[in-house]
py3Dmol code that shows the C-alpha trace and the ligand (Angstrom):
import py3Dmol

protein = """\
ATOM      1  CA  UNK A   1     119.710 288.964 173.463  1.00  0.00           C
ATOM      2  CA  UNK A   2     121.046 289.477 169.651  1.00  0.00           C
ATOM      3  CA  UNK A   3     121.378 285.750 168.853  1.00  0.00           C
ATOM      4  CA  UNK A   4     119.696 283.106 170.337  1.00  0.00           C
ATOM      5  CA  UNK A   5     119.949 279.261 169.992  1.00  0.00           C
ATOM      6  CA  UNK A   6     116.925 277.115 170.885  1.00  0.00           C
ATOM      7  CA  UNK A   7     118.161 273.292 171.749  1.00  0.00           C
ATOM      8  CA  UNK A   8     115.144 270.820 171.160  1.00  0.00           C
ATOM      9  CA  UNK A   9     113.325 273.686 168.806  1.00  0.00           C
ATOM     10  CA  UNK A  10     110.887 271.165 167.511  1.00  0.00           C
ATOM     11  CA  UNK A  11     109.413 269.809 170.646  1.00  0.00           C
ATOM     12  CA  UNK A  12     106.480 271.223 172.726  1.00  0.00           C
ATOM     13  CA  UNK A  13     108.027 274.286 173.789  1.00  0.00           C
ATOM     14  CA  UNK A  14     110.346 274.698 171.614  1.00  0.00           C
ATOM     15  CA  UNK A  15     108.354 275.023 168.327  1.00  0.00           C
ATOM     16  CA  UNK A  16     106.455 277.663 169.579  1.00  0.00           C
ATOM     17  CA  UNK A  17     109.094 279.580 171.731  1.00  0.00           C
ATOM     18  CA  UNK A  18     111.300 279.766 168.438  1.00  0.00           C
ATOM     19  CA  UNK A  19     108.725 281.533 166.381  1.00  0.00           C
ATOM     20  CA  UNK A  20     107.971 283.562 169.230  1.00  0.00           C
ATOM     21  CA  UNK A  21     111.308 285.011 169.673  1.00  0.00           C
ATOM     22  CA  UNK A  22     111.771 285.095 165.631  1.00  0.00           C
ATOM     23  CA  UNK A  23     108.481 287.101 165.824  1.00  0.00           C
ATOM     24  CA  UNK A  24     110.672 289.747 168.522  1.00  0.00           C
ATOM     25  CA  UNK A  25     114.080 289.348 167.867  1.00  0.00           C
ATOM     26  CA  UNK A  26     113.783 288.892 163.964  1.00  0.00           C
ATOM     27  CA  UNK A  27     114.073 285.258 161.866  1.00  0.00           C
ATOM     28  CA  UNK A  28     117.783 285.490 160.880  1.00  0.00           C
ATOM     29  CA  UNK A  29     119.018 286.082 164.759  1.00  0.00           C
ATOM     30  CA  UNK A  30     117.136 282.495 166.198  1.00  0.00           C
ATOM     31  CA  UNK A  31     118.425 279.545 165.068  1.00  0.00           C
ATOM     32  CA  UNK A  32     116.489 276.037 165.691  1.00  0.00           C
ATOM     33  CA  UNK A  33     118.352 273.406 167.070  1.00  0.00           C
ATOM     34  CA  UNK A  34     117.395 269.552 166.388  1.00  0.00           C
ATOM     35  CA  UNK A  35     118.447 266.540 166.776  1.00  0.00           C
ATOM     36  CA  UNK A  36     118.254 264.023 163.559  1.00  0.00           C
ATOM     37  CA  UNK A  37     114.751 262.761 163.190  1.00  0.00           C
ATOM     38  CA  UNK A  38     113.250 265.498 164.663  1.00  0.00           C
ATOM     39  CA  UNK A  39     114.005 268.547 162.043  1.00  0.00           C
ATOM     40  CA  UNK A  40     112.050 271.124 162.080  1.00  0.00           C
ATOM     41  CA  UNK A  41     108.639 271.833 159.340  1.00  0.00           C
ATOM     42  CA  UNK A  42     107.010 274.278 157.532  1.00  0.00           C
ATOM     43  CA  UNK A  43     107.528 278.082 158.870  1.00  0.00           C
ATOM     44  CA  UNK A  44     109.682 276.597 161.443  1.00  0.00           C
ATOM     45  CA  UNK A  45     111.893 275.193 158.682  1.00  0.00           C
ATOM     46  CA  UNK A  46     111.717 277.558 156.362  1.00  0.00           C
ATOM     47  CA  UNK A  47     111.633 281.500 158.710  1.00  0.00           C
ATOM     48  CA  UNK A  48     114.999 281.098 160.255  1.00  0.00           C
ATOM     49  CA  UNK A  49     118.101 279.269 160.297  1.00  0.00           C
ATOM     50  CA  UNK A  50     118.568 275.803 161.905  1.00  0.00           C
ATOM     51  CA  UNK A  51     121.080 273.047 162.089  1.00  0.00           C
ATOM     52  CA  UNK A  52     122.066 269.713 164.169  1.00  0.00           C
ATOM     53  CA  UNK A  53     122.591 270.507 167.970  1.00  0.00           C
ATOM     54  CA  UNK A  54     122.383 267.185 169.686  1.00  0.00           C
ATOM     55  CA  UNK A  55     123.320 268.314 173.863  1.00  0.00           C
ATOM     56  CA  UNK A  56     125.088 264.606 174.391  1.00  0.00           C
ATOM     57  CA  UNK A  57     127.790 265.815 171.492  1.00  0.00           C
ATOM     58  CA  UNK A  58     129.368 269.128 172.606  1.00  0.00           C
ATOM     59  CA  UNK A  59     130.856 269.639 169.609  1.00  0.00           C
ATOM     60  CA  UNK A  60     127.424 270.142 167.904  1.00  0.00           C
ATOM     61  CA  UNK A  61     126.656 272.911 170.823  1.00  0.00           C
ATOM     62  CA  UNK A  62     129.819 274.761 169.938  1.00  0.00           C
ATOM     63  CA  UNK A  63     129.563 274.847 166.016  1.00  0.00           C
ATOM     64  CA  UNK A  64     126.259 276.580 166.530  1.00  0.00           C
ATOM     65  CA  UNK A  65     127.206 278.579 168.722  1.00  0.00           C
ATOM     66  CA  UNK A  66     130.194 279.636 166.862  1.00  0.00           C
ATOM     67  CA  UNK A  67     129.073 279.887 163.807  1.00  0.00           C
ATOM     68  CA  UNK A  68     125.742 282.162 164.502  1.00  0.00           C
ATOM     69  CA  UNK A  69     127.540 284.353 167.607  1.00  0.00           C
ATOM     70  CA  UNK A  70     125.260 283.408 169.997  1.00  0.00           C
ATOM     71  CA  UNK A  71     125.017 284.855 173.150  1.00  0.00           C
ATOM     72  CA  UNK A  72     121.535 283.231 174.496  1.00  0.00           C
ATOM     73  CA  UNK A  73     120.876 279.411 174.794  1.00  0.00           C
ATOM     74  CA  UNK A  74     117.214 278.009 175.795  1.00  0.00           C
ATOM     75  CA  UNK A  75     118.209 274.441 176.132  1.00  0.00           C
ATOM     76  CA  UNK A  76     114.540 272.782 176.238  1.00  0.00           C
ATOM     77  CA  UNK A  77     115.654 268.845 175.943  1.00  0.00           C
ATOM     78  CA  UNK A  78     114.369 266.836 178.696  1.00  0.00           C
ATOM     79  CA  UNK A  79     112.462 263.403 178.761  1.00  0.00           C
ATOM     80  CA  UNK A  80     109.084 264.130 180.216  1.00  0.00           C
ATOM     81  CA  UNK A  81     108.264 262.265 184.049  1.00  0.00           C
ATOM     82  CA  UNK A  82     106.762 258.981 182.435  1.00  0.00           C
ATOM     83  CA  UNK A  83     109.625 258.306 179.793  1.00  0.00           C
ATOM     84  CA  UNK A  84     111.960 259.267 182.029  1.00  0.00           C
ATOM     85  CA  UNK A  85     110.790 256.403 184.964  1.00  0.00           C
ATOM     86  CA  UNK A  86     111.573 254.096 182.301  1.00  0.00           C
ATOM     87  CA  UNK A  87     114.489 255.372 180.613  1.00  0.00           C
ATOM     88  CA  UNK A  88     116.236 256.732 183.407  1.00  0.00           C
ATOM     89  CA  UNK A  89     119.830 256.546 182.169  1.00  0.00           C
ATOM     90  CA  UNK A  90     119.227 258.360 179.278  1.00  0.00           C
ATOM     91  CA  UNK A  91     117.197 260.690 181.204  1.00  0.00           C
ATOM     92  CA  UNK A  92     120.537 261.608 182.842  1.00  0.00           C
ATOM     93  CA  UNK A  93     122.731 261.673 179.864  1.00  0.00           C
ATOM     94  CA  UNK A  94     120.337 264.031 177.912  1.00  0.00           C
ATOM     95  CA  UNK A  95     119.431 266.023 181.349  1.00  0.00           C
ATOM     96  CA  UNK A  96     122.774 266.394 182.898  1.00  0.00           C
ATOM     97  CA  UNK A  97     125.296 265.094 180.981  1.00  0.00           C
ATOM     98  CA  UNK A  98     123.714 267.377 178.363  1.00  0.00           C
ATOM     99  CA  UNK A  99     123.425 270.187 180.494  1.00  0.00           C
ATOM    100  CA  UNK A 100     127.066 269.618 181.107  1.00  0.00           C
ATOM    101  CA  UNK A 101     128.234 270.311 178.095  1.00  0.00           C
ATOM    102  CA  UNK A 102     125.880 273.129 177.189  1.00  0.00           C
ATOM    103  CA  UNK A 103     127.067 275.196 180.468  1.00  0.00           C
ATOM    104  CA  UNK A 104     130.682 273.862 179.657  1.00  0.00           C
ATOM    105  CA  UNK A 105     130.059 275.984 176.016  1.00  0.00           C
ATOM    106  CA  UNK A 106     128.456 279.337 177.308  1.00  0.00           C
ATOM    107  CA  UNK A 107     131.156 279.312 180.041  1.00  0.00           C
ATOM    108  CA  UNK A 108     134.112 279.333 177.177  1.00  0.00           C
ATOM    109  CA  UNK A 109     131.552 281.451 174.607  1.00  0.00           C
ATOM    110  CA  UNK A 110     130.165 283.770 177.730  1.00  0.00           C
ATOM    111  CA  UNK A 111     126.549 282.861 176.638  1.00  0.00           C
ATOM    112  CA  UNK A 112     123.478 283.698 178.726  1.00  0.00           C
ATOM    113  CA  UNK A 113     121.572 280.019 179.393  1.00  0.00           C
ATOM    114  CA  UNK A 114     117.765 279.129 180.139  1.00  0.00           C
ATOM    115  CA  UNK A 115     117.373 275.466 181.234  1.00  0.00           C
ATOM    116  CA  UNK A 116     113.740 275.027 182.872  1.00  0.00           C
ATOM    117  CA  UNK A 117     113.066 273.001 185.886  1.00  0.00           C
ATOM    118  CA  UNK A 118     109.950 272.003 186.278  1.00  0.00           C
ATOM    119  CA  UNK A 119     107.163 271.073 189.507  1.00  0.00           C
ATOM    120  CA  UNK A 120     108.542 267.701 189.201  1.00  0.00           C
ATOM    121  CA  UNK A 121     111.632 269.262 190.966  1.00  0.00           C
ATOM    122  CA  UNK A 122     109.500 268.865 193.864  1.00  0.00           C
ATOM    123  CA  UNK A 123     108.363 265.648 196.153  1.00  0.00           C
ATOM    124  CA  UNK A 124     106.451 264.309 198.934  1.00  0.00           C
ATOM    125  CA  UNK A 125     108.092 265.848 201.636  1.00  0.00           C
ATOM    126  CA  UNK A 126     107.697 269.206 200.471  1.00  0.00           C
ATOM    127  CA  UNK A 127     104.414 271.821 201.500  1.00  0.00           C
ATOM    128  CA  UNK A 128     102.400 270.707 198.289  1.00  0.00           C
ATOM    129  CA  UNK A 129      99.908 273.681 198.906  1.00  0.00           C
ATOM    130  CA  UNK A 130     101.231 277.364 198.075  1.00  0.00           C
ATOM    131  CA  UNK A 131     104.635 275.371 197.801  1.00  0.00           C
ATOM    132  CA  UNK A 132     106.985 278.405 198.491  1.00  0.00           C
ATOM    133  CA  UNK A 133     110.034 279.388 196.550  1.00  0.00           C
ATOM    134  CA  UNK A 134     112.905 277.906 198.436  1.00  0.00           C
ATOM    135  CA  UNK A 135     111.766 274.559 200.291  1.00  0.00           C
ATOM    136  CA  UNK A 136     112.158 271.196 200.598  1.00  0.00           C
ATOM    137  CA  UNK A 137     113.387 269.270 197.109  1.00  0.00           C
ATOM    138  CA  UNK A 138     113.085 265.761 197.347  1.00  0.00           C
ATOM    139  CA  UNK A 139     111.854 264.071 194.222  1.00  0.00           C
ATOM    140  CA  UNK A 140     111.796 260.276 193.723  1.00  0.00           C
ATOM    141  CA  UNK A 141     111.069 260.447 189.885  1.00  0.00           C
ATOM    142  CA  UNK A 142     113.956 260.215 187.941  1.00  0.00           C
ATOM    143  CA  UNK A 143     112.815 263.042 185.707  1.00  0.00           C
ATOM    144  CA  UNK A 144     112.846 265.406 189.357  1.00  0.00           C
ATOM    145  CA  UNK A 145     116.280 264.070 190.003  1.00  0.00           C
ATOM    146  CA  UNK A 146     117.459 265.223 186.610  1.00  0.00           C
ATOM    147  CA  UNK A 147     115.870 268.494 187.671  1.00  0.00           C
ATOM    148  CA  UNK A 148     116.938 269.468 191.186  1.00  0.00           C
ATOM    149  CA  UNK A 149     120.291 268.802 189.729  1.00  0.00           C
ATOM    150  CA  UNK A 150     120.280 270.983 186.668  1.00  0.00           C
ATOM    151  CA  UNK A 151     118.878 273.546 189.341  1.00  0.00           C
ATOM    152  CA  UNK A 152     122.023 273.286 191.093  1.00  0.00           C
ATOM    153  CA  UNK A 153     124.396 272.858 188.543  1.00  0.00           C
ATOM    154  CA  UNK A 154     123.420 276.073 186.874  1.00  0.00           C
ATOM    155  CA  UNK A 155     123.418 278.114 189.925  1.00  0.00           C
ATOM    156  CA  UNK A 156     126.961 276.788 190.402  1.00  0.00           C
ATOM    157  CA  UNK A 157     127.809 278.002 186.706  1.00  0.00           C
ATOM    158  CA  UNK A 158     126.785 281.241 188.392  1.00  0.00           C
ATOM    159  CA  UNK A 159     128.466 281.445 191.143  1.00  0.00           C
ATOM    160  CA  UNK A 160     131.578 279.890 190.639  1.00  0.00           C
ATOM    161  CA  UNK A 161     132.107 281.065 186.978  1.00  0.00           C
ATOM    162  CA  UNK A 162     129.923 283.828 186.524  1.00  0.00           C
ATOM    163  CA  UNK A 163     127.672 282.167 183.810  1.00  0.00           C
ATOM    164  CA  UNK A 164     124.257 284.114 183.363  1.00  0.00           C
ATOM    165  CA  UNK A 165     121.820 280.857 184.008  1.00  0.00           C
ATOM    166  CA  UNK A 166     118.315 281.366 184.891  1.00  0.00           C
ATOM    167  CA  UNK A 167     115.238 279.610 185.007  1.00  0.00           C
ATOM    168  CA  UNK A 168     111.249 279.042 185.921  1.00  0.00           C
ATOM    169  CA  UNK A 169     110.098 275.570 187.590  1.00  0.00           C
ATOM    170  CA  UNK A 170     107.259 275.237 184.589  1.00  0.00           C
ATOM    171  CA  UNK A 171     104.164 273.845 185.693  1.00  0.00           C
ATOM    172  CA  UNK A 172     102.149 271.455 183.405  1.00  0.00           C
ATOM    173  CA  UNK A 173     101.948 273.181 179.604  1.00  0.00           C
ATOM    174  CA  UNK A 174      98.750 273.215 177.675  1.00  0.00           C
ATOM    175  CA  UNK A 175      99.185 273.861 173.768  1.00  0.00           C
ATOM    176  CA  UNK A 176      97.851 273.418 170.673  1.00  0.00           C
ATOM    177  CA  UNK A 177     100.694 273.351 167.787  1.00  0.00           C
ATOM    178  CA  UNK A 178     103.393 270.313 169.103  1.00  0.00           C
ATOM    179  CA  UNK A 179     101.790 267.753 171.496  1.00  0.00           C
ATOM    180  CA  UNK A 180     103.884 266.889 174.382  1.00  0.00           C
ATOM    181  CA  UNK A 181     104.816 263.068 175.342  1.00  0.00           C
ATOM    182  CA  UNK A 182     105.427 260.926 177.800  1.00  0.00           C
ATOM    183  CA  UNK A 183     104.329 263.793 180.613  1.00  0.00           C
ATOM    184  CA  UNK A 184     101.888 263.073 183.766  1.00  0.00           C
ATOM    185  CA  UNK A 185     100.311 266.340 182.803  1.00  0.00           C
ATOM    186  CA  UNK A 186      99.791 265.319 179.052  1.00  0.00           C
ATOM    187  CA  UNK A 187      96.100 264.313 179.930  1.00  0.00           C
ATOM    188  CA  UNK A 188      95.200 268.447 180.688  1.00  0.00           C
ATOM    189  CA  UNK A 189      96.426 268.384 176.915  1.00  0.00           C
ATOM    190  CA  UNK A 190      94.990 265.570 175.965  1.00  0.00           C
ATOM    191  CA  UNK A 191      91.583 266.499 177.123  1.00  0.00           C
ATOM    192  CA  UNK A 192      90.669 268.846 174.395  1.00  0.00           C
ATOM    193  CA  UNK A 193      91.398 267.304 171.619  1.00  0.00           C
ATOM    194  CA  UNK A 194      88.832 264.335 172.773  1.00  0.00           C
ATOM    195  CA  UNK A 195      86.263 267.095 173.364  1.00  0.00           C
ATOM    196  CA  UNK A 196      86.899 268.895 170.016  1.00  0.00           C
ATOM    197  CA  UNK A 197      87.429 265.284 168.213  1.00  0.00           C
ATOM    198  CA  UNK A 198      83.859 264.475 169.665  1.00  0.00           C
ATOM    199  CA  UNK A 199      85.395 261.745 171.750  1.00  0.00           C
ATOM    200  CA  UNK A 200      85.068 260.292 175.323  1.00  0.00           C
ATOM    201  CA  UNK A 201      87.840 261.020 177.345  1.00  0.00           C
ATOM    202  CA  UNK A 202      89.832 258.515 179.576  1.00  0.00           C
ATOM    203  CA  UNK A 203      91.235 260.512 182.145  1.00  0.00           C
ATOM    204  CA  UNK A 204      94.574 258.858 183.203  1.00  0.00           C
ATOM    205  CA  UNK A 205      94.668 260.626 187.192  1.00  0.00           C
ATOM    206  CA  UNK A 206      92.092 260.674 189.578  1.00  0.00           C
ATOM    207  CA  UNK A 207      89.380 263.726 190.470  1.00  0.00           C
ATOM    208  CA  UNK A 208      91.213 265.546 193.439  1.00  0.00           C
ATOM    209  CA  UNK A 209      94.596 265.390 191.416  1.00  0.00           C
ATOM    210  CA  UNK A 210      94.852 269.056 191.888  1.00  0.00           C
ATOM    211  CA  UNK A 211      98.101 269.953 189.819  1.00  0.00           C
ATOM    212  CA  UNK A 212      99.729 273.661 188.540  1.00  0.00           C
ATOM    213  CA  UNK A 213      98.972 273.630 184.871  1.00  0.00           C
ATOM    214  CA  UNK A 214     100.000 277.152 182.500  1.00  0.00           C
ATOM    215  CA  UNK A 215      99.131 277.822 178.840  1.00  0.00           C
ATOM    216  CA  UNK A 216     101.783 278.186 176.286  1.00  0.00           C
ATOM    217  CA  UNK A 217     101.200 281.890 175.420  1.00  0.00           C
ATOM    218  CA  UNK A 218     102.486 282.044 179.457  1.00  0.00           C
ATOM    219  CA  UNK A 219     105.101 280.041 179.405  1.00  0.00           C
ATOM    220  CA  UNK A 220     106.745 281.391 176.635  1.00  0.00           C
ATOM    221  CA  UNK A 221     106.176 284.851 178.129  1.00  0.00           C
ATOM    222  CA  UNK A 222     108.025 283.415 181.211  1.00  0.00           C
ATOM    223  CA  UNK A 223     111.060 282.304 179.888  1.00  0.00           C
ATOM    224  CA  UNK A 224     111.476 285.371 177.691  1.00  0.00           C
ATOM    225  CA  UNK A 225     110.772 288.336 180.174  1.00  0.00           C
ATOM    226  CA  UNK A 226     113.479 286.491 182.804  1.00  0.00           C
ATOM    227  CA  UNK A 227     116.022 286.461 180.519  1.00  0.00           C
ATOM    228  CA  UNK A 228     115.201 289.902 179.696  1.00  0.00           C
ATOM    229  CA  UNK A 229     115.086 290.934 183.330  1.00  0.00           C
ATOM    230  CA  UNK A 230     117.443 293.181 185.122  1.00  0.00           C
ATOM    231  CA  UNK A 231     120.178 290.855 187.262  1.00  0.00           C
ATOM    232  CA  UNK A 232     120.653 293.490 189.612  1.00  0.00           C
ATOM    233  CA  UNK A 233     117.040 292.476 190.948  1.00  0.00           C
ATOM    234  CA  UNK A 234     117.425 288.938 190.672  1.00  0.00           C
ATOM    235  CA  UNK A 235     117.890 287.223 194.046  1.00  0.00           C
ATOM    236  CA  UNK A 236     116.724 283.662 192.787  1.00  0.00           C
ATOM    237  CA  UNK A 237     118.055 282.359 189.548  1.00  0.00           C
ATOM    238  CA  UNK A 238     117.484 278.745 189.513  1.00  0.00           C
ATOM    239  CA  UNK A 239     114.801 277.682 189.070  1.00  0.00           C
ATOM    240  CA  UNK A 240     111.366 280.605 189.949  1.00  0.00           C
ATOM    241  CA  UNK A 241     108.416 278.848 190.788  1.00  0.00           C
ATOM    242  CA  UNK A 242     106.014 280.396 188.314  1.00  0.00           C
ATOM    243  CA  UNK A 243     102.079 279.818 188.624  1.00  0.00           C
ATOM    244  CA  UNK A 244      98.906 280.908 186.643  1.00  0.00           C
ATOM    245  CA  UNK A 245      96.300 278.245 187.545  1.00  0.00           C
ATOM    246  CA  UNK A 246      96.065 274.418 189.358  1.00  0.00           C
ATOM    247  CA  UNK A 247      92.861 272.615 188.438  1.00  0.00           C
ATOM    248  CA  UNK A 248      92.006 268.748 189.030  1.00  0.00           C
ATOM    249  CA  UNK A 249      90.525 266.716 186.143  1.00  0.00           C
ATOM    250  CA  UNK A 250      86.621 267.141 187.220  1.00  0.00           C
ATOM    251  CA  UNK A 251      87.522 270.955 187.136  1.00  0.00           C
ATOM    252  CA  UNK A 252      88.763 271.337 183.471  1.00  0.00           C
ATOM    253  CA  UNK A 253      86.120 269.078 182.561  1.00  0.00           C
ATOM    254  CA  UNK A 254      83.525 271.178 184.084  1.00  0.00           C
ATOM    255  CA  UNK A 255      84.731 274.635 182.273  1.00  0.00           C
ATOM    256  CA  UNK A 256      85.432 272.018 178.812  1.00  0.00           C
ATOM    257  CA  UNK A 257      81.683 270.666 178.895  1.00  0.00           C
ATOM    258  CA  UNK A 258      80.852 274.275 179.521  1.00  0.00           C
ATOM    259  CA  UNK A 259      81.470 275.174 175.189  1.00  0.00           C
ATOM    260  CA  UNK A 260      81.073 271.444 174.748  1.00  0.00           C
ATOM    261  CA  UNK A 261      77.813 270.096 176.239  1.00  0.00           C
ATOM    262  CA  UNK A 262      77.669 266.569 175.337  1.00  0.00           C
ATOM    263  CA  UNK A 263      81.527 265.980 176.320  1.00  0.00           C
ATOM    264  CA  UNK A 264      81.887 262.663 178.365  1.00  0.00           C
ATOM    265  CA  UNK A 265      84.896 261.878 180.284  1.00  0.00           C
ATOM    266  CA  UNK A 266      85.715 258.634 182.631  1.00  0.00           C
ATOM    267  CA  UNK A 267      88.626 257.131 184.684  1.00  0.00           C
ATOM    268  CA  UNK A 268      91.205 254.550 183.888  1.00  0.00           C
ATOM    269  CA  UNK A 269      94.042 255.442 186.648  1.00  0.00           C
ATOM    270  CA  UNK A 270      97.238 254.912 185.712  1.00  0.00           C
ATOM    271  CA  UNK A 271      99.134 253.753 189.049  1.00  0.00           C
ATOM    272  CA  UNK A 272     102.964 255.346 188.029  1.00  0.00           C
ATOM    273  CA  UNK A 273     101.199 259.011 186.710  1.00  0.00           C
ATOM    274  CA  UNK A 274      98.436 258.584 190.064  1.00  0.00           C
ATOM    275  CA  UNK A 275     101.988 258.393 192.156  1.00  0.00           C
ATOM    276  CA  UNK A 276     104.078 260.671 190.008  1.00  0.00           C
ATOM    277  CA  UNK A 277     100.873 263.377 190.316  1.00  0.00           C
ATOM    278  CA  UNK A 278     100.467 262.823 194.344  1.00  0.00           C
ATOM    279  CA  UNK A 279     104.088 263.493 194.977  1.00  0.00           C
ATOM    280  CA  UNK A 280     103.848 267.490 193.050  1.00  0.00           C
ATOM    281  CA  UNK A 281     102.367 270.097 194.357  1.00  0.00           C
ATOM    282  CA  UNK A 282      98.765 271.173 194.166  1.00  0.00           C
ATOM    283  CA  UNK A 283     100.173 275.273 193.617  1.00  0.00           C
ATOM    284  CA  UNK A 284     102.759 276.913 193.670  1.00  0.00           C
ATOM    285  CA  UNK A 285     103.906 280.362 195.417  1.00  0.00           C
ATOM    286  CA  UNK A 286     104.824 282.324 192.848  1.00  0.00           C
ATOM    287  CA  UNK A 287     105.523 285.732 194.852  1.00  0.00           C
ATOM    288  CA  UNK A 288     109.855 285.689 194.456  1.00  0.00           C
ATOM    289  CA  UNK A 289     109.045 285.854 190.519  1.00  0.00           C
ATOM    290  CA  UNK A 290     106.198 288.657 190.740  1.00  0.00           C
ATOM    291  CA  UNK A 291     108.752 290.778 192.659  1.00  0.00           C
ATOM    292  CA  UNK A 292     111.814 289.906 191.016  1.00  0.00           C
ATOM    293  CA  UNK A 293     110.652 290.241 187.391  1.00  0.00           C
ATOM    294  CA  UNK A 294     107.397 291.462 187.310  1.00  0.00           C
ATOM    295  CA  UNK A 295     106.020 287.772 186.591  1.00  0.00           C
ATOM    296  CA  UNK A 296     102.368 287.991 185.918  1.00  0.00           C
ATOM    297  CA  UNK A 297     100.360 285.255 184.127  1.00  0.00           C
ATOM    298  CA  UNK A 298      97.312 286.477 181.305  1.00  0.00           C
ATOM    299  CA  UNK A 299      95.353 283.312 181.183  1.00  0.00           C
ATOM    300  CA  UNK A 300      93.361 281.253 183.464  1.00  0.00           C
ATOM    301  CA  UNK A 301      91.168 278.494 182.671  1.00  0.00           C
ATOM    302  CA  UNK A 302      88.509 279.701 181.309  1.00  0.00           C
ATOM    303  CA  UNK A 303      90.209 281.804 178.857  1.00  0.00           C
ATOM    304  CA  UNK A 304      92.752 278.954 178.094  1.00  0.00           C
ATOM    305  CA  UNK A 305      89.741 276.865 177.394  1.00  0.00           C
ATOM    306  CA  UNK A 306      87.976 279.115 174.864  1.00  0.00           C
ATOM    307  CA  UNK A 307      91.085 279.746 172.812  1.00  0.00           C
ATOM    308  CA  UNK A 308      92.143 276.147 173.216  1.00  0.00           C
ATOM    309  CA  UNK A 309      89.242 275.094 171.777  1.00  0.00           C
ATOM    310  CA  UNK A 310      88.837 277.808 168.856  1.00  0.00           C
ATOM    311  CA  UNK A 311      92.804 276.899 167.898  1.00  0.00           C
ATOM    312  CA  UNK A 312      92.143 272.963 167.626  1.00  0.00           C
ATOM    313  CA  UNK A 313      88.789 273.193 166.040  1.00  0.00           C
ATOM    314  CA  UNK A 314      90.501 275.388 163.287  1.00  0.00           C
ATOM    315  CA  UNK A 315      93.729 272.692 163.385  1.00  0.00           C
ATOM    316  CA  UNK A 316      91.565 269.783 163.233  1.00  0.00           C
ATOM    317  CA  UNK A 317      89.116 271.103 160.854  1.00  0.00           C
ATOM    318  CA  UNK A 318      86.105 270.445 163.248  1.00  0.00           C
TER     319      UNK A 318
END
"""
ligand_1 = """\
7
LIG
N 104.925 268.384 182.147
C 105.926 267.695 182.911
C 105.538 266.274 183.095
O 104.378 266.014 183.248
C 106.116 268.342 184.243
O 107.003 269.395 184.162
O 106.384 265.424 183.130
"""
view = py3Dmol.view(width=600, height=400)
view.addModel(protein, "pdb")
view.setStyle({"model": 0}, {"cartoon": {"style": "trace"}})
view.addModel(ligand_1, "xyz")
view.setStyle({"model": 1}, {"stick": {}})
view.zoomTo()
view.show()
């Protein structure tokens, strides 16, 4: 990777995985891609270069890509699960019809291309405990529609056109700089700034939701050390099911209330994230991305917890 565009570089992912790969690849080779309205801010703004990439207008794609010779794309734009169920159309046109025209560009400009999929590529029908690497994919969200197909779609980039695509299937993502939205695992998010705001949390899914949640530091990781990785070991490509912990709400709030004693939390179910949470897995089988690319998560929940909360009491001044 010499130059790398990021594509939605101010959203949850993205504002952190662009100063991350500034911080290794140096500011001048990782440009920030946005979309007007959502520019980028302070050290994001002002460490590296940045400039328009909107995925539903090719055009945009290939100026950047022109004009800063890059060779690595990590398109992060997606509408979350929530949004998405009621925006599905323009879930489509920014998931696929987007993705369309990004893997249309690093065909012509031979880019390498990240897209993540997600555990909302899953449904139902498929093993929801240890769900393994290559199973059943049957979502009825529109936001796991959006994602089975860019899983597909990319590995035909590969195969039929040599195109270097890769990705994870990203489990929930717990961070503290760029909140996410519209997600059914916002509320693992969520949670801690009500305990370090000193408020009562309503917890949106019920105890027994047992989902695959990962913190940023992860993540990030994740993305970066597969498109480092060696192809000549990769038998997978899109998307690795990745994993690092799966907790239900009374279990975070138990290891929470643990460096926040008088932390309260009730339930207010919402019905569509209750269904959207029921159809993912409970965990994932990560073993195909251990032995592929030496996958290997640092944080669990407890240590996620204590540096969650030592970030956002230092953010929020508390
Ligand atoms: N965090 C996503 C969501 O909840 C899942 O990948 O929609």
């Amino acid at each position: 990777m010499k130059n790398i565009l990021v594509i939605g570089a101010t959203g949850q992912i993205g504002s952190e995985l662009t100063m991350e790969l500034r911080k290794r690849y140096g500011n001048e080779h990782v440009v920030a891609g946005y979309i007007f309205g959502a520019e980028p801010k302070g050290e994001l703004a002002t460490s590296g270069p940045s400039g328009i990439v909107n995925v539903t207008d090719r055009q945009s794609i290939e100026v950047a890509v022109k004009k800063y010779e890059i060779d690595t794309i990590y398109n992060l734009v997606a509408l979350l699960s929530v949004v998405a169920e009621s925006r599905p159309a323009m879930a489509w046109k920014i998931g696929i019809d987007g993705l369309w025209n990004v893997l249309e560009v690093t065909r012509e400009y031979g880019c390498a291309v990240f897209t993540p999929s997600s555990i909302g590529s899953f449904g139902e029908s498929t093993p929801h405990v240890k769900t393994p690497q290559d199973t059943v994919q049957r979502p009825r969200t529109m936001y796991g529609v959006t994602k089975v197909t860019t899983e597909l779609l990319s590995d035909y980039y590969h195969t039929k056109y040599g195109v270097d695509t890769r990705a994870v299937r990203f489990p929930g993502i717990i961070s503290n700089v760029t909140p996410p939205g519209g997600g059914t695992t916002d509320y693992a998010v969520d949670i801690y700034y009500s305990a370090v705001k000193g408020e009562k949390f309503i917890c949106p899914v019920k105890a027994g939701t047992f989902m695959d949640m990962m913190y940023m530091p992860d993540a990030m990781n994740a993305a970066i050390s597969l498109m480092e990785a060696d192809p000549a070991r990769l038998k997978h490509r899109n998307a690795f099911n990745i994993a690092a912990m799966s907790f239900d709400p009374e279990l975070i709030y138990a290891t929470i209330k643990k460096h926040v004693p008088g932390f309260e939390m009730i339930y207010e179910v919402d019905p569509l994230k209750q269904s959207i949470a029921d159809s993912w897995p409970d965990s994932l089988d990560d073993t195909c991305a251990r032995e592929e690319w030496d996958w290997e998560p640092q944080y669990d929940l407890e240590s996620m917890t204590v540096d969650m909360l030592e970030k956002l009491k230092a953010k929020l001044n508390k």
